[in-house]
C-alpha positions, 0 to 999 in steps of 0.5 A, spaced: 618 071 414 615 078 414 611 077 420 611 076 428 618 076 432 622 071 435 625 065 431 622 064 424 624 059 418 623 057 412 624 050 408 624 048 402 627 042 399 632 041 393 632 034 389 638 033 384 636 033 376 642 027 376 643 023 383 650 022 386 653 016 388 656 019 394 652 024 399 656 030 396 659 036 399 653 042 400 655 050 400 649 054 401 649 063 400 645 068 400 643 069 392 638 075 394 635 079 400 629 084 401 628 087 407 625 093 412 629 098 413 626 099 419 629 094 423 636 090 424 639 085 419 638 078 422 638 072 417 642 065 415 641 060 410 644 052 411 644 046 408 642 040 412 639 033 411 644 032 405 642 025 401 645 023 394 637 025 392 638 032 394 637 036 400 634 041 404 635 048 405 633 053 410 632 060 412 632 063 419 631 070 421 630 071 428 628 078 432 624 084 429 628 082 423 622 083 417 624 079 411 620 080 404 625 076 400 631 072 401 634 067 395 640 062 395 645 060 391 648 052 392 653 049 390 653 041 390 660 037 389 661 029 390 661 023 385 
């Protein structure tokens, strides 16, 4: 996420030590950033594609924003 401009992502997928009965309730932050101080600030972190098995976790910054490293922090609550 360090190079170019315009929109970039980054996935990675999550599988769950210990499987859910239900899909559960996924909340998704930002753990750690290391950035350009050069340029603005632009960066989201989500969950999508939320199954009993895991999920999967996205990163986007878009613009001249350059990212060195971005962690996350997730939480998954359900049956």
């Amino acid at each position: 996420m360090l190079d170019g401009s315009g929109t970039r992502t980054t996935t990675r997928h999550v599988e769950f030590s210990e499987h859910f009965t239900t899909t559960p309730t996924v909340t998704a932050s930002l753990g750690s950033l290391d950035v350009s101080n050069g340029h603005d600030l632009r960066v989201t972190v989500t969950a999508t594609e939320i199954s009993e098995h895991g999920f999967n976790l996205n990163f986007m910054t878009w613009a001249d924003s350059q990212i060195y490293k971005i962690t996350a922090c997730w939480t998954a609550m359900g049956s």
